[in-house]
C-alpha positions, 0 to 999 in steps of 0.5 A: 500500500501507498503512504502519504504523509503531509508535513506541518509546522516543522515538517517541511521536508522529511530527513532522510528521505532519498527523493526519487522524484517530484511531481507537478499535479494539477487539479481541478481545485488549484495547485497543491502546496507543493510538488509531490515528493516520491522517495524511498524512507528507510528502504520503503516507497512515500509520497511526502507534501508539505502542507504549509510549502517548503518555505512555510508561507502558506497559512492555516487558512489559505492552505488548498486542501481540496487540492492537496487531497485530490493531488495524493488520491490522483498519484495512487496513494491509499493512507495518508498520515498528516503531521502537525503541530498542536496546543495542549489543553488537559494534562496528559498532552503538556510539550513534546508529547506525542498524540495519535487522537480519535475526534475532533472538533470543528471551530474553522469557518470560511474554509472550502469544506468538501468536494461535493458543490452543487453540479458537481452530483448528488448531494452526498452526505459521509459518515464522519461519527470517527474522523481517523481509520482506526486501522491506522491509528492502531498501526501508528501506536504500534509503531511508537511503542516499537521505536520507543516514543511514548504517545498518547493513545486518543483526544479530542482535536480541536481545529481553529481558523488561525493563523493568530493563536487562540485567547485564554477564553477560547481555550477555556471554552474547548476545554469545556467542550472536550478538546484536549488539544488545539491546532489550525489545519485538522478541518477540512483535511480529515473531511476531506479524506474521508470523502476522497475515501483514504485513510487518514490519521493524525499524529500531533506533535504537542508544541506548547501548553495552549493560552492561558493553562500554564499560570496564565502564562503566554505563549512563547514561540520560542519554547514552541520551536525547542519542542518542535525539533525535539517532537519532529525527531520522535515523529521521524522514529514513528514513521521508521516504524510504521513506514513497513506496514502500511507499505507491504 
């Protein structure tokens, strides 16, 4: 089976990844963030897009993710695993933690949400009770316990319209509402999936306590780019590990 895996916030290129080739996808929704990179990882074929460019210039809100799914379904590929970097809101998701989580919640607006518009077909509805394949969810928390990396099993994700972080206030109503973590890109890539019919699942890399959990403390974007490189490291060693399943 084919693995994509869609680069966020301090994933902008996959090290270690021997690129075979990169490919222009056109699409009937616009350009994809990037050129799809084919390369071989730790001895196994992956497509690699990163979600945000290659310079980190497109923000959460104006990422195409219409054309970034439809680009990955177009070349073949059957899973797909999306990186990103999130917020933490309860106590089991503090920095550098690894999340593989099982819901999420939308709070984005004004974002394309779907590939079905009017005349394009019939009104199609999907079945969206469990937004992440539980099949690769299950292979992703294998993988980390094999390579060592402890990662929370579950959580709520909640999606924010970005690209300014989130107040005090917003954060203390998701928590009310059961997230326990906060990003700007799981909505409408899930969807999206799902309605192009590929597996998908998340792994969050935990870059910082969400506004206001720490003492009321603020963000520092500092300590969010010295949790990154150590969470992306661990993200490396998960997909080592999980890159001989999904491609067998």
């Amino acid at each position: 089976m084919s693995l994509a895996i869609i680069g966020g916030t301090g994933l902008t290129a996959l090290e270690g990844l021997e690129i075979t080739r990169r490919e222009v996808v056109r699409t009937p929704f616009g350009e994809p963030s990037t050129p799809l990179i084919h390369g071989r990882f730790r001895g196994y074929d992956v497509t690699f897009l990163a979600r945000h460019g290659y310079g980190h210039n497109i923000p959460p809100h104006q990422v195409n993710y219409r054309a970034n799914i439809w680009a990955l379904r177009h070349v073949g590929v059957q899973q797909v695993l999306a990186v990103a970097a999130v917020g933490g809101i309860t106590e089991a998701y503090g920095p550098r933690k690894i999340a593989i989580p099982d819901q999420i919640i939308d709070y984005t607006h004004s974002r394309t949400m779907t590939f079905f518009e009017q005349d394009v077909g019939p009104v199609t509805h999907i079945d969206f009770t469990y937004p992440y394949d539980a099949e690769l969810r299950a292979w992703l928390l294998r993988a980390a316990a094999e390579a060592g990396v402890e990662a929370v099993d579950g959580g709520t994700y909640g999606a924010t319209q970005g690209p300014r972080l989130e107040t005090a206030a917003e954060i203390q109503r998701m928590r009310r509402d059961g997230c326990d973590l906060v990003g700007m890109t799981g909505m409408p890539e899930a969807a999206l999936a799902r309605e192009a019919e590929l597996p998908y699942a998340h792994c969050a890399v935990v870059a910082n306590w969400a506004a206001g959990i720490e003492d009321g403390g603020t963000v520092s974007m500092e300590e969010i780019r010295e949790h990154l490189t150590y969470g992306m490291e661990s993200v490396r060693k998960i997909i080592a590990s999980l890159a001989p399943r999904v491609t067998a």
